[in-house]
Each structure stands twice: as structure tokens, then as C-alpha cells.
PDB file of the backbone (N, CA, C, O) and the ligand in Angstrom, with CONECT records:
HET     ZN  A 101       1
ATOM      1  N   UNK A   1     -14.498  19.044   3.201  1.00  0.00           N
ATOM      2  CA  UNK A   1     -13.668  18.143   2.395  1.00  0.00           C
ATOM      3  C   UNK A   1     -12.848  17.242   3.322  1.00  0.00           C
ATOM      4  O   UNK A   1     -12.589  17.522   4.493  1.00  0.00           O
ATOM      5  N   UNK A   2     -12.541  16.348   2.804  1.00  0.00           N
ATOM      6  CA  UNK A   2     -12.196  14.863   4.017  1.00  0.00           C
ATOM      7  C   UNK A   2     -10.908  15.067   3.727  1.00  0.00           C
ATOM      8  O   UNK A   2     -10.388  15.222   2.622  1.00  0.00           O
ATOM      9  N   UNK A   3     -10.204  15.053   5.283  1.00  0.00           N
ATOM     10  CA  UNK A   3      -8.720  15.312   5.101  1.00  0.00           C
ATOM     11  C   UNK A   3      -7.676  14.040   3.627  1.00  0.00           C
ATOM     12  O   UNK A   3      -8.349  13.028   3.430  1.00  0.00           O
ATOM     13  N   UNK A   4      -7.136  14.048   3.281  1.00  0.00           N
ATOM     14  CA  UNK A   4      -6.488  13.291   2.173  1.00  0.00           C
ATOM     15  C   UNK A   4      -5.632  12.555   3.454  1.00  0.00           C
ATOM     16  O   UNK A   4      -5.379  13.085   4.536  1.00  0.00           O
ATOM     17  N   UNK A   5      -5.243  11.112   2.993  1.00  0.00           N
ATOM     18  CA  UNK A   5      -4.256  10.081   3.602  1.00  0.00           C
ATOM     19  C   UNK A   5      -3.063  10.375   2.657  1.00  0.00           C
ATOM     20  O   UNK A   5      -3.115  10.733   1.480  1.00  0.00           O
ATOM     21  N   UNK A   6      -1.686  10.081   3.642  1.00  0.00           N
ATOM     22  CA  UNK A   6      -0.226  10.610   2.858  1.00  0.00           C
ATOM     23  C   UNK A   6      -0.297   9.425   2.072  1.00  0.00           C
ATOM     24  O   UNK A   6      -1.291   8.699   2.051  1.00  0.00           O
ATOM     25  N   UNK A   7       1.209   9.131   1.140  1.00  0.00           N
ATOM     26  CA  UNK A   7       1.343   7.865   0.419  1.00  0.00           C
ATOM     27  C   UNK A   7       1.635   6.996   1.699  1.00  0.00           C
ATOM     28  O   UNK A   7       1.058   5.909   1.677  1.00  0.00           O
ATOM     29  N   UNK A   8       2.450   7.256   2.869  1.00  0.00           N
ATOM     30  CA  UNK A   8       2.559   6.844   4.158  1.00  0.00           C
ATOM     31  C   UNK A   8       2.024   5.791   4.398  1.00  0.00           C
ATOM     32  O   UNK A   8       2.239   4.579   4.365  1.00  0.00           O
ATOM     33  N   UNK A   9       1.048   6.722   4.727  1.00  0.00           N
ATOM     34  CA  UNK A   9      -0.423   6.113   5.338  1.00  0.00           C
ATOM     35  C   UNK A   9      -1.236   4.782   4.357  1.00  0.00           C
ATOM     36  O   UNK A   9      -1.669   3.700   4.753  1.00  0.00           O
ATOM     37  N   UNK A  10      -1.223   5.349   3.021  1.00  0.00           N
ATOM     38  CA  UNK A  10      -1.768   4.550   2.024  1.00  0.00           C
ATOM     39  C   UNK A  10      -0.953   2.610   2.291  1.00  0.00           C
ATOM     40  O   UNK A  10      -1.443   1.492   2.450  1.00  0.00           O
ATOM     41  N   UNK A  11       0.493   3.185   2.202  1.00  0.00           N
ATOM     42  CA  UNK A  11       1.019   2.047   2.051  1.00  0.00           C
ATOM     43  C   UNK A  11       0.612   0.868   3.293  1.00  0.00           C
ATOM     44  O   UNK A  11       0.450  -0.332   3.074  1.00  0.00           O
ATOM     45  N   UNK A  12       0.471   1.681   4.901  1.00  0.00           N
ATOM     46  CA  UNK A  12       0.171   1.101   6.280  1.00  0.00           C
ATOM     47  C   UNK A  12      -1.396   0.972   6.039  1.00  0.00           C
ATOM     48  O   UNK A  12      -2.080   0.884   7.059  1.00  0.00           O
ATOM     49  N   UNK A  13      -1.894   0.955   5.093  1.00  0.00           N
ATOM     50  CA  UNK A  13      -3.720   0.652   5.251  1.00  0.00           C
ATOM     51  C   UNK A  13      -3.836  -0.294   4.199  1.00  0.00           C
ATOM     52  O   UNK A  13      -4.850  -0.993   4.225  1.00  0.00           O
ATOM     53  N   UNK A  14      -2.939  -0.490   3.184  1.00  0.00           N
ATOM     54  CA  UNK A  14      -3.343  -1.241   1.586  1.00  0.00           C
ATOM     55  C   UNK A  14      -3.865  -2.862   2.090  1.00  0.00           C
ATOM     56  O   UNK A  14      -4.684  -3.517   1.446  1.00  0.00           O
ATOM     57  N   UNK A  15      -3.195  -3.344   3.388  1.00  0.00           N
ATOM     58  CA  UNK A  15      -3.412  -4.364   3.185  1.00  0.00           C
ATOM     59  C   UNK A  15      -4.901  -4.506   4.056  1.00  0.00           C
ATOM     60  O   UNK A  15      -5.706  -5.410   3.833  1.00  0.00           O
ATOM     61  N   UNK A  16      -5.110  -3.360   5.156  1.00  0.00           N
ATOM     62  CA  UNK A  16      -6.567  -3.434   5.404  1.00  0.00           C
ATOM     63  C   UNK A  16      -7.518  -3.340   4.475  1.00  0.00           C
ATOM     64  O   UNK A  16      -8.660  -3.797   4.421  1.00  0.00           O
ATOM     65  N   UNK A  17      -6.752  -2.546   3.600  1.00  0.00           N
ATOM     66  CA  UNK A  17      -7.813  -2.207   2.511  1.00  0.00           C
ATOM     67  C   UNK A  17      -8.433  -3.568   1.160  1.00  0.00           C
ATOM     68  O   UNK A  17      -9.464  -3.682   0.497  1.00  0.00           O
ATOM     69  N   UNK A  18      -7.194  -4.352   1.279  1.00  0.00           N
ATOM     70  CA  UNK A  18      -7.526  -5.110   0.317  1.00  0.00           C
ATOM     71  C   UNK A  18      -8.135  -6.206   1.516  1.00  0.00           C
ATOM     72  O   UNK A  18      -8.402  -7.223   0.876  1.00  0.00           O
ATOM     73  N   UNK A  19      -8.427  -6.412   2.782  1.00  0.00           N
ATOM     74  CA  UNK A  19      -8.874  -7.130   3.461  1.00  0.00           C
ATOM     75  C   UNK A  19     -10.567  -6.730   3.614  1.00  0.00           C
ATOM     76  O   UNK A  19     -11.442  -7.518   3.974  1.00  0.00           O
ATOM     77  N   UNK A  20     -10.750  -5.350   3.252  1.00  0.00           N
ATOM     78  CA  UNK A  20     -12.122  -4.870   3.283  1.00  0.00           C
ATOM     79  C   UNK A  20     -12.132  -4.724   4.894  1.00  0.00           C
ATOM     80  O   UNK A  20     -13.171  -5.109   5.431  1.00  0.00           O
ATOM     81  N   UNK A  21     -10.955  -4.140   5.870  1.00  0.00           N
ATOM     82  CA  UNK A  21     -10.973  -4.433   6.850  1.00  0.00           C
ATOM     83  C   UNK A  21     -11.218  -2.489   7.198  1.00  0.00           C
ATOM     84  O   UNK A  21     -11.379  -2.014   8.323  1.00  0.00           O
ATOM     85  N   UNK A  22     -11.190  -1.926   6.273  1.00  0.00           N
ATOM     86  CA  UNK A  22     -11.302  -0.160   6.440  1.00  0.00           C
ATOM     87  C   UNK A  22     -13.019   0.108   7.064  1.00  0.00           C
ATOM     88  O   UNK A  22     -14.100  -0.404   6.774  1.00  0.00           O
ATOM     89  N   UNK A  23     -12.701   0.895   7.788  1.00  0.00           N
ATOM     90  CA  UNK A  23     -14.421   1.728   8.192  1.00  0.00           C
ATOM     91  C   UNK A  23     -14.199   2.378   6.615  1.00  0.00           C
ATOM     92  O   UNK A  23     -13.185   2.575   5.945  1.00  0.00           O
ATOM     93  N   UNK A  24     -15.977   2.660   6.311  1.00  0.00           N
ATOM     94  CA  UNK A  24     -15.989   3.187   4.879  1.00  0.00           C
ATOM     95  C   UNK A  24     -15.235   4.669   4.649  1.00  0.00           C
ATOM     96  O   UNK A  24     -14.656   4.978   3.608  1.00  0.00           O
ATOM     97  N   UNK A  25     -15.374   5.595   5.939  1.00  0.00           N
ATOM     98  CA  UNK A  25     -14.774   6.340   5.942  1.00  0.00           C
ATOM     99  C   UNK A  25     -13.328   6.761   5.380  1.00  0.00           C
ATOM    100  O   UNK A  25     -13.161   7.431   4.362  1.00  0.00           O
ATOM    101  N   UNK A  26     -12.597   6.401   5.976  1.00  0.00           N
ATOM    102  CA  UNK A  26     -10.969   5.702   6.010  1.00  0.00           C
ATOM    103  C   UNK A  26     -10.881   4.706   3.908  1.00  0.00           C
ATOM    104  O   UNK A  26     -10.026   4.656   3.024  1.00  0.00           O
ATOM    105  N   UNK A  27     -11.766   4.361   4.018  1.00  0.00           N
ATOM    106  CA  UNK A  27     -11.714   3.686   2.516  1.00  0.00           C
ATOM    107  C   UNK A  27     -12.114   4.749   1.934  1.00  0.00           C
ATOM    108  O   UNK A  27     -11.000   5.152   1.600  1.00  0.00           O
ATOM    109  N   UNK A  28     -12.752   5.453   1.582  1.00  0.00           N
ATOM    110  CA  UNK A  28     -13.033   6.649   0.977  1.00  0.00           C
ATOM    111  C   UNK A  28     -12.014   7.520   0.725  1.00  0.00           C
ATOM    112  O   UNK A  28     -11.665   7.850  -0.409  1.00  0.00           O
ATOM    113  N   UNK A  29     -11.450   7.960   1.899  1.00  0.00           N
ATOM    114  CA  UNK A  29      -9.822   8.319   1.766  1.00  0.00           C
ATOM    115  C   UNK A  29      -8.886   7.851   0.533  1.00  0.00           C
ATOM    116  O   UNK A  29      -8.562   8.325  -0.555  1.00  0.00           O
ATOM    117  N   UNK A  30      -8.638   6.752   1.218  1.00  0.00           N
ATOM    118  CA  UNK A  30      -7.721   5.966   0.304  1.00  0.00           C
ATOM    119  C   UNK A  30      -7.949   5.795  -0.816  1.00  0.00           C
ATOM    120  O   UNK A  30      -7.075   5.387  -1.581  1.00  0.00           O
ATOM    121  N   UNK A  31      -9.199   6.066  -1.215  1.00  0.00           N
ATOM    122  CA  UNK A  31      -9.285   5.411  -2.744  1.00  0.00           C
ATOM    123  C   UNK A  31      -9.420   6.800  -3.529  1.00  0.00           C
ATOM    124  O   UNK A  31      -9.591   6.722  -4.746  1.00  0.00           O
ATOM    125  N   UNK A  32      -9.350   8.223  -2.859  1.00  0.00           N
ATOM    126  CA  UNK A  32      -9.651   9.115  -3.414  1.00  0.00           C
ATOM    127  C   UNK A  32      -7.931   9.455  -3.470  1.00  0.00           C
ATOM    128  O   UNK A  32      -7.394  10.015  -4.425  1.00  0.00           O
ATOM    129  N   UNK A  33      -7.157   8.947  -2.133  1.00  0.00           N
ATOM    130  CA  UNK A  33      -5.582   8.971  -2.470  1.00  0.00           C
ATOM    131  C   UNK A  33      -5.268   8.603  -4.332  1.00  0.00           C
ATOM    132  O   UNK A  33      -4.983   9.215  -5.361  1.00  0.00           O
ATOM    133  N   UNK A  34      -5.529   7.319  -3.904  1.00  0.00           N
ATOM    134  CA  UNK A  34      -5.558   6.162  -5.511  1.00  0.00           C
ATOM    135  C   UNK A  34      -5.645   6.801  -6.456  1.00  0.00           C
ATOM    136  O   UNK A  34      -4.875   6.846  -7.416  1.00  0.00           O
ATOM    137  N   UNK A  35      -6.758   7.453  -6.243  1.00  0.00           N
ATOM    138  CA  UNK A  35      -7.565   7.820  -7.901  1.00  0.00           C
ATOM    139  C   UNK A  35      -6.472   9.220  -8.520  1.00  0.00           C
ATOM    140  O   UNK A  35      -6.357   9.483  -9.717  1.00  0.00           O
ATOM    141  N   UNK A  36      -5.775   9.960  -7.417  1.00  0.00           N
ATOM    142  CA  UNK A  36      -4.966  10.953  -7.438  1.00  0.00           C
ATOM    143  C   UNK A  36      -3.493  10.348  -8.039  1.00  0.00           C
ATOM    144  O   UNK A  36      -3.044  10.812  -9.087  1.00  0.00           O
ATOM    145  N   UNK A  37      -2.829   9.355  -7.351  1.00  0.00           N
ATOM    146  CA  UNK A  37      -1.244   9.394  -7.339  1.00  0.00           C
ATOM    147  C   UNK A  37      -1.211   8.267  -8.195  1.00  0.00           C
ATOM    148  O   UNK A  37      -1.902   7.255  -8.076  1.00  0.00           O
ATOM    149  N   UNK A  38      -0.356   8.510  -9.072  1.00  0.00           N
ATOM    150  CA  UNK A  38       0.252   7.220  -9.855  1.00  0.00           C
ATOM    151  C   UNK A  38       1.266   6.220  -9.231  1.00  0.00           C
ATOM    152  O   UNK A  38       1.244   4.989  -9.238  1.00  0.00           O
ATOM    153  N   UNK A  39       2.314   7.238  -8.596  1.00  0.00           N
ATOM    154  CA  UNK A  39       3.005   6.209  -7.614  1.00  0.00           C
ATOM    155  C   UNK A  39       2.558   5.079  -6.679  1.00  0.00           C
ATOM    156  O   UNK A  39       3.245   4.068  -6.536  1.00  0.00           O
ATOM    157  N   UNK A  40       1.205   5.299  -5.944  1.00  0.00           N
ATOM    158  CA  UNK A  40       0.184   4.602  -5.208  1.00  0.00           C
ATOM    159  C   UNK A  40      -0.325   3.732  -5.917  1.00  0.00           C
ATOM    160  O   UNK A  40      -0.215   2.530  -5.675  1.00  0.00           O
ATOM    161  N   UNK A  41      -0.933   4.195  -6.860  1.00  0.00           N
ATOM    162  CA  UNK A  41      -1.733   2.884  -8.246  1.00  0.00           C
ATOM    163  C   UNK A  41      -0.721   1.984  -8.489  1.00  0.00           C
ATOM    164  O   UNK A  41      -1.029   0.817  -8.247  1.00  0.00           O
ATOM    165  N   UNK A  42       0.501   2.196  -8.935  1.00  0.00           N
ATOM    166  CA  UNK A  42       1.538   1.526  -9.032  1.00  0.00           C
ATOM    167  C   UNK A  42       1.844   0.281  -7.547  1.00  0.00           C
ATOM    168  O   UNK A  42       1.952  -0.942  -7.459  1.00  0.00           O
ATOM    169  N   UNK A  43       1.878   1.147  -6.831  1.00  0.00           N
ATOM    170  CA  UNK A  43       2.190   0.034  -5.825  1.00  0.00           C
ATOM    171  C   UNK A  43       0.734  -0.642  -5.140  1.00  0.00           C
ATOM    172  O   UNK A  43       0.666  -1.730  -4.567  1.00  0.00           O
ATOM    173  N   UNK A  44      -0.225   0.183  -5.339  1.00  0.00           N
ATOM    174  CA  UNK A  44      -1.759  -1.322  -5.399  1.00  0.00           C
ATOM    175  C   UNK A  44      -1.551  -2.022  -5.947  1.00  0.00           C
ATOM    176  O   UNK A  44      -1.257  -3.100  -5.432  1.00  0.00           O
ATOM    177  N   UNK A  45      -1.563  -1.911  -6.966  1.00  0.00           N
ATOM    178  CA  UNK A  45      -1.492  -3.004  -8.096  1.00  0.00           C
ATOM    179  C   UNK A  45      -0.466  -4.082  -7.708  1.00  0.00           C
ATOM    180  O   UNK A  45      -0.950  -5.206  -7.573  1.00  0.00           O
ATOM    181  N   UNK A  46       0.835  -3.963  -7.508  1.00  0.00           N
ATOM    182  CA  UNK A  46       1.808  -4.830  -7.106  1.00  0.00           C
ATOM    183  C   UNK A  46       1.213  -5.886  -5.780  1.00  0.00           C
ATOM    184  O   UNK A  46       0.959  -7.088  -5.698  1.00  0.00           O
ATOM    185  N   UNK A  47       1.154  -4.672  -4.804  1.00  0.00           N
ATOM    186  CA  UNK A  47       0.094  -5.377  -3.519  1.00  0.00           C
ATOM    187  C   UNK A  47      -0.819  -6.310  -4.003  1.00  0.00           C
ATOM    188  O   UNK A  47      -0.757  -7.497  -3.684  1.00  0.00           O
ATOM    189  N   UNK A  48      -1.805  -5.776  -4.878  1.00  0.00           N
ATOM    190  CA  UNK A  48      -2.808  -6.747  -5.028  1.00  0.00           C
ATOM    191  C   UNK A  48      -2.149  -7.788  -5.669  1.00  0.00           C
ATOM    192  O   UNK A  48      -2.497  -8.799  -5.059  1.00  0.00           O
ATOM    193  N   UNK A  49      -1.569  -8.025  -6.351  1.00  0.00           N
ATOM    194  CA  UNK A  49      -1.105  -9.202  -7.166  1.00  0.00           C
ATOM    195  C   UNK A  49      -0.665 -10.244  -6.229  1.00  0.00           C
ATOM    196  O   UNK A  49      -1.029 -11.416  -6.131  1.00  0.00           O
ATOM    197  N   UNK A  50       0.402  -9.403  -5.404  1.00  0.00           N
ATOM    198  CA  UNK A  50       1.322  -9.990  -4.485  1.00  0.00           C
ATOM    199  C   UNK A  50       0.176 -11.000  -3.225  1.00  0.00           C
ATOM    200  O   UNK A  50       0.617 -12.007  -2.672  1.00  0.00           O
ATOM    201  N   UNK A  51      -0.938 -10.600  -3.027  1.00  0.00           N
ATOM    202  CA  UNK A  51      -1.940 -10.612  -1.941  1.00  0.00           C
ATOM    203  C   UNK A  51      -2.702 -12.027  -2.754  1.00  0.00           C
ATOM    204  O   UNK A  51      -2.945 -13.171  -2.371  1.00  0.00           O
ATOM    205  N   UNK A  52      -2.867 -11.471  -3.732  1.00  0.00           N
ATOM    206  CA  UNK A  52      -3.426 -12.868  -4.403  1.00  0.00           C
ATOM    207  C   UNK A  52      -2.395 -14.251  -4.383  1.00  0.00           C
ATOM    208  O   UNK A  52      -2.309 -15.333  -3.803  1.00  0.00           O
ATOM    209  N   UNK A  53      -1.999 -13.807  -4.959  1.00  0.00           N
ATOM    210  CA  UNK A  53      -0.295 -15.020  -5.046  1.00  0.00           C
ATOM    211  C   UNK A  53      -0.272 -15.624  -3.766  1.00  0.00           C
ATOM    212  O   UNK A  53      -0.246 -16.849  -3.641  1.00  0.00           O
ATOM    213  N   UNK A  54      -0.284 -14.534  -2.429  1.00  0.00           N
ATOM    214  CA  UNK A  54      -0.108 -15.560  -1.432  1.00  0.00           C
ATOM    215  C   UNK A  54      -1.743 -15.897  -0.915  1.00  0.00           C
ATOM    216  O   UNK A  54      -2.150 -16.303   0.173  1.00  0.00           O
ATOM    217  N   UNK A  55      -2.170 -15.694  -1.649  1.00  0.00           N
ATOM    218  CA  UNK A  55      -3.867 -16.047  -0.760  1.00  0.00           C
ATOM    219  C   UNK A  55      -4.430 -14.937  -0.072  1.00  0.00           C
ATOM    220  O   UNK A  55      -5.334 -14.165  -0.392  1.00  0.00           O
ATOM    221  N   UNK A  56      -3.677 -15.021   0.984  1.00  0.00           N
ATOM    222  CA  UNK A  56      -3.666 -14.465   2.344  1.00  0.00           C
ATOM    223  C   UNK A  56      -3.061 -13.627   3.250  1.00  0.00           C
ATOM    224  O   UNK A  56      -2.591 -14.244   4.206  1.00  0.00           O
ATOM    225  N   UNK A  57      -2.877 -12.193   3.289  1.00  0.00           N
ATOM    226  CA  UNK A  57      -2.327 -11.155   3.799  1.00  0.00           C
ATOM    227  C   UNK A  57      -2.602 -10.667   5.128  1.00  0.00           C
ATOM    228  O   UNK A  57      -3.546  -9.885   5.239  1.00  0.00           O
ATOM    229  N   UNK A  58      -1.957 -10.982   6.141  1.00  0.00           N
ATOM    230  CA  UNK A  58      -2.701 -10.661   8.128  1.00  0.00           C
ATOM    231  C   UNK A  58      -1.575  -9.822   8.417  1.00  0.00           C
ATOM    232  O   UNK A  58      -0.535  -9.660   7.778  1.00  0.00           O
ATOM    233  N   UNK A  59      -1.914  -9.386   9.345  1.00  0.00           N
ATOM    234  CA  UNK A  59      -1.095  -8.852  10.594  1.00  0.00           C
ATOM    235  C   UNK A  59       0.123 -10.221  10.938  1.00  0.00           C
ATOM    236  O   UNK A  59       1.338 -10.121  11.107  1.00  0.00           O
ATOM    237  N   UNK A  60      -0.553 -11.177  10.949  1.00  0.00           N
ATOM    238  CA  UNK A  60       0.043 -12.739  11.873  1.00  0.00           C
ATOM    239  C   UNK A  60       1.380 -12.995  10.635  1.00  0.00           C
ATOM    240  O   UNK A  60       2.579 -13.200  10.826  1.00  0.00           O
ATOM    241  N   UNK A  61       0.359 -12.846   8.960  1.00  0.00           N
ATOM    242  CA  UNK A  61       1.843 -13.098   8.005  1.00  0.00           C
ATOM    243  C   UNK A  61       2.653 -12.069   7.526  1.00  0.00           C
ATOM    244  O   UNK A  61       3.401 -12.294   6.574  1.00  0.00           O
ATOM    245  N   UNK A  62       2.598 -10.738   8.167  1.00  0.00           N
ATOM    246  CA  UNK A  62       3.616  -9.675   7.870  1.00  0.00           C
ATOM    247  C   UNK A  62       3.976  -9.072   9.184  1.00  0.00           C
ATOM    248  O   UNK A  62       3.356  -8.207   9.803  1.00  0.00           O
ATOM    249  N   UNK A  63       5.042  -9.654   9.491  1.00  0.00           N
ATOM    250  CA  UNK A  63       5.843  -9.776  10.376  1.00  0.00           C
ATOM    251  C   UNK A  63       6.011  -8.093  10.440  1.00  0.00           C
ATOM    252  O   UNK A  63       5.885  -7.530   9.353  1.00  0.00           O
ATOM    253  N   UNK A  64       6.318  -7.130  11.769  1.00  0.00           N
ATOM    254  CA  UNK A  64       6.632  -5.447  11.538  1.00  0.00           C
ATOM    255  C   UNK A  64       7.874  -5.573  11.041  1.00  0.00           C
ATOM    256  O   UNK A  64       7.941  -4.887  10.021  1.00  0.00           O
ATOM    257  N   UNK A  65       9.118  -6.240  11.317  1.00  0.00           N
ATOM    258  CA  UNK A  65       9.906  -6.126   9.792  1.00  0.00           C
ATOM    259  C   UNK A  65       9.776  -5.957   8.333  1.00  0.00           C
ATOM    260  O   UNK A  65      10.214  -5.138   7.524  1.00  0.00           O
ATOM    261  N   UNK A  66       8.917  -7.160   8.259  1.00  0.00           N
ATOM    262  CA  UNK A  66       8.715  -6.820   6.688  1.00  0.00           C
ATOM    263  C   UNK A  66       8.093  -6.040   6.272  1.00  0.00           C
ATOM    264  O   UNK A  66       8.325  -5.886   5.073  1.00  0.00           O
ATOM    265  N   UNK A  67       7.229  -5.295   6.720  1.00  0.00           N
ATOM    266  CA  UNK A  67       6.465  -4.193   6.668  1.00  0.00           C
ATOM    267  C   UNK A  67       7.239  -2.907   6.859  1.00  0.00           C
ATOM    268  O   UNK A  67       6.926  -1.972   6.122  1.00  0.00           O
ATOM    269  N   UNK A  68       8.038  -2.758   7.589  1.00  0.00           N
ATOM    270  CA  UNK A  68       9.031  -2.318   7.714  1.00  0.00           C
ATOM    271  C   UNK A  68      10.186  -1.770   6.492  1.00  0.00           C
ATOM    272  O   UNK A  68      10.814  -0.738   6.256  1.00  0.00           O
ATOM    273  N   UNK A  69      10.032  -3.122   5.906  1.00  0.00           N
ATOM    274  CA  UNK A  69      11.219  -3.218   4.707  1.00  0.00           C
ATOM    275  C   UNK A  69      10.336  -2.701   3.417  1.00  0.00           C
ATOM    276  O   UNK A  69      10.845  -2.265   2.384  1.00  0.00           O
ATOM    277  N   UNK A  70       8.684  -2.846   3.701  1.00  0.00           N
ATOM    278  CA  UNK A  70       8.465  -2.413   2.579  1.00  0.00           C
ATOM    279  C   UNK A  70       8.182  -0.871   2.276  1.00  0.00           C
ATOM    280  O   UNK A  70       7.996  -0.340   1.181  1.00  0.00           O
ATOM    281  N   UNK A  71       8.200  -0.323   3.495  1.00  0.00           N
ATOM    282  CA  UNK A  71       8.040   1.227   3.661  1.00  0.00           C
ATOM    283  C   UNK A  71       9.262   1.655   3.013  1.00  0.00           C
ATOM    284  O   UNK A  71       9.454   2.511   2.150  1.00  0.00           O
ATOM    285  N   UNK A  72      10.063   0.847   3.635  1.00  0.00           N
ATOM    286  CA  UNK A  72      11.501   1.594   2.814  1.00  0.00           C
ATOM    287  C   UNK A  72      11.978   1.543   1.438  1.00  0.00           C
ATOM    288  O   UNK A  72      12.721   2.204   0.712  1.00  0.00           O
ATOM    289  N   UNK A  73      11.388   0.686   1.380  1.00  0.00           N
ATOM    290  CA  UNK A  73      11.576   0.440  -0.546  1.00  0.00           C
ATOM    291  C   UNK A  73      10.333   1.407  -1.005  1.00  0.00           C
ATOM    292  O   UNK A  73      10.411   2.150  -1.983  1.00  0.00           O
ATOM    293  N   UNK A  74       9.479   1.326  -0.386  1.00  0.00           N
ATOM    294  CA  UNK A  74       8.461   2.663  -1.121  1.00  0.00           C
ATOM    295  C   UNK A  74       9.019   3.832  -0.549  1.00  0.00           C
ATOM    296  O   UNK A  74       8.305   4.734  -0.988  1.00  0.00           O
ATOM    297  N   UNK A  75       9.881   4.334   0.175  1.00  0.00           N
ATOM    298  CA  UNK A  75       9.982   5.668   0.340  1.00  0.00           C
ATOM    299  C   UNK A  75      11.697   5.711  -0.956  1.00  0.00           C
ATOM    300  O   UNK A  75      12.011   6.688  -1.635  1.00  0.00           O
ATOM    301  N   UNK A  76      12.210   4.802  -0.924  1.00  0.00           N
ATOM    302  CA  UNK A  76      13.328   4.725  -2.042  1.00  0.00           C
ATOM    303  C   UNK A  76      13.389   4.949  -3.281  1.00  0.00           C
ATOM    304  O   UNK A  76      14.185   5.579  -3.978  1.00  0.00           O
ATOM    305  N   UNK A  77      12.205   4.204  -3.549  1.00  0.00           N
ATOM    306  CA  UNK A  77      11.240   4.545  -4.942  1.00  0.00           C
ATOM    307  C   UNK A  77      10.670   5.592  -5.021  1.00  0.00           C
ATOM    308  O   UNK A  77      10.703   6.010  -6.178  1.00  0.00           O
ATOM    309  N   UNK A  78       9.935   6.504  -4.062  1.00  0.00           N
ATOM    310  CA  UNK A  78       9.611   7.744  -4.807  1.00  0.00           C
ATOM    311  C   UNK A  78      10.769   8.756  -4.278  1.00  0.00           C
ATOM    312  O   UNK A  78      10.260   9.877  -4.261  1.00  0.00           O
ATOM    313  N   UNK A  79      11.923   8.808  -3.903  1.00  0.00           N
ATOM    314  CA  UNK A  79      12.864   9.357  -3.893  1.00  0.00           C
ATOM    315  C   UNK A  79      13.654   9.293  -5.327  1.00  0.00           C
ATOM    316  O   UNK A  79      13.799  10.231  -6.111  1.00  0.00           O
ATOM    317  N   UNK A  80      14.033   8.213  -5.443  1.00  0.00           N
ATOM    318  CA  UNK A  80      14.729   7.948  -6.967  1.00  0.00           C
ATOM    319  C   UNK A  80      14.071   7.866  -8.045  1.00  0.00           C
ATOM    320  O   UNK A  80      14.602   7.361  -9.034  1.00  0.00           O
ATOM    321  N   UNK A  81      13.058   8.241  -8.076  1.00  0.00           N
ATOM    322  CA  UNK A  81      11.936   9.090  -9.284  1.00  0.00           C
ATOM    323  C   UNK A  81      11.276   7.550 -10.133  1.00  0.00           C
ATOM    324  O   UNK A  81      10.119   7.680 -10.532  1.00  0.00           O
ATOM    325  N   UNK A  82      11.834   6.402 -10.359  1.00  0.00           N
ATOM    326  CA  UNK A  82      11.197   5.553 -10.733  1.00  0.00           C
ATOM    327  C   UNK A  82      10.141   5.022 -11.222  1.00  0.00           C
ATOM    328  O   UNK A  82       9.268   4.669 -10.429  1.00  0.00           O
ATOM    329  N   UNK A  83       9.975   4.859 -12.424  1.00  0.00           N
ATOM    330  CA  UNK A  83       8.551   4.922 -12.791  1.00  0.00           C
ATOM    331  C   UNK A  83       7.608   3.271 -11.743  1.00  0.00           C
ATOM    332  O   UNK A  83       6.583   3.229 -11.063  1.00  0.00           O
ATOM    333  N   UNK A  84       8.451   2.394 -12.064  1.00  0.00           N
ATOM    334  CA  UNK A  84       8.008   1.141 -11.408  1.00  0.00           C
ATOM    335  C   UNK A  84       7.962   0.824  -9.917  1.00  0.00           C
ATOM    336  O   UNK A  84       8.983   1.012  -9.254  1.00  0.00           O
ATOM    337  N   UNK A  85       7.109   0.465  -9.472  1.00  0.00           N
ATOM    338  CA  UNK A  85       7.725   0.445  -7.654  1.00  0.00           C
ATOM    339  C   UNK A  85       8.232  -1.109  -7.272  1.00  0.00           C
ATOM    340  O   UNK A  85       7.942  -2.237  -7.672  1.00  0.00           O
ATOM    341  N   UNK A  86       9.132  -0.557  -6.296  1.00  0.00           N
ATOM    342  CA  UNK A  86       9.876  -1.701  -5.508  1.00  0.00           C
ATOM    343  C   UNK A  86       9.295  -3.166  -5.960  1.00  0.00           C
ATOM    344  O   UNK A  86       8.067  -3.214  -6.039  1.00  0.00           O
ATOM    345  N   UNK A  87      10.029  -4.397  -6.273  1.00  0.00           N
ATOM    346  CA  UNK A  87       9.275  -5.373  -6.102  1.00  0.00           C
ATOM    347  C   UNK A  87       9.387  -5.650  -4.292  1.00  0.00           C
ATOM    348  O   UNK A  87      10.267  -5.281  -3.515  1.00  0.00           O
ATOM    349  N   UNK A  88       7.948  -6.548  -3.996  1.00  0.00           N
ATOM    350  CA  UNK A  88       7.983  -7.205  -2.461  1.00  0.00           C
ATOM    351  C   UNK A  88       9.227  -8.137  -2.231  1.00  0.00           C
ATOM    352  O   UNK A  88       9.731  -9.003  -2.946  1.00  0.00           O
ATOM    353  N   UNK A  89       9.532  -7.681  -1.044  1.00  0.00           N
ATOM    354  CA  UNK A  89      10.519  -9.027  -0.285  1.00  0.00           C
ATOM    355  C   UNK A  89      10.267 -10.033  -0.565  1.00  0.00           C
ATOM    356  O   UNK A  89       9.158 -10.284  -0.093  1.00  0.00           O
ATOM    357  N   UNK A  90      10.825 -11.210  -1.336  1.00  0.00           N
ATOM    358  CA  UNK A  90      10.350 -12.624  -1.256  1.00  0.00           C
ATOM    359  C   UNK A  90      10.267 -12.820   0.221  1.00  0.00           C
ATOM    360  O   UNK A  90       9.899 -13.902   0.680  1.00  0.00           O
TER     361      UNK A  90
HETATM  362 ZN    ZN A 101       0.475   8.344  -2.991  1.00  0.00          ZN2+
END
């Protein structure tokens, strides 16, 4: 059985993932994360929206701050039980 990815991890891969930038392996993971946690579905979904809206999601346009800032609003959110997750940093 293939080790499971944390929500952690999920959140530091979503945007490889929506880049199709995962070995299938590693995507397999994640989407078996997905199919498990609601908190995670919740914040794909936001990602993806958010990813569309701007086009274009790199390494080059998420600065390790903001990435940064968004770990913390997802670790805030499943601390404070919240059904909705964090909106993104404008
Ligand atoms: Zn999760």
C-alpha cells in the first residue's frame, strides 16, 4: 500500500499537481489524499479556481512568502474547525 501524503504535503504539491507537473506516482498519492479529506477537496477546489482566474500558477509567480502565507492559513483553518478554507492572498 503506497505511503498516504499529509494535508502538508498536499497543499506544497496542489500547484504541481494542477500543472500536471507530478510523476504519476506522487499523483496517485494525492488524489487518493483528495478522494479521503474534505478539508483538502475544499481547498482544491479554491486552488483550482484561484489557478484559473490567474491563468497561470509557477514557482516564478508564487513568491516562498506567499506560499508561505498560504500554509498558514491552511494550518489555521483546520485548527479552528471551519467548514470553508482560507480565502488566497490577493
Ligand atoms: Zn488533507
Amino acid at each position: 500500500m503506497a505511503e498516504e501524503i499529509t494535508c502538508k504535503e498536499l497543499v506544497e504539491l496542489v500547484t504541481d499537481y494542477l500543472e500536471e507537473a507530478l510523476p504519476t506516482e506522487q499523483r496517485a498519492r494525492f488524489e487518493a489524499h483528495l478522494s479521503r479529506c474534505e478539508g483538502c477537496q475544499s481547498y482544491f477546489a479554491q486552488m483550482r479556481r484561484t489557478i484559473l482566474l490567474l491563468g497561470r500558477l509557477t514557482e516564478d509567480t508564487v513568491p516562498p512568502a506567499a506560499k508561505a502565507e498560504l500554509l498558514t492559513l491552511f494550518r489555521n483553518w483546520k485548527e479552528s474547525g471551519e467548514s470553508d478554507p482560507p480565502a488566497p492572498a490577493e
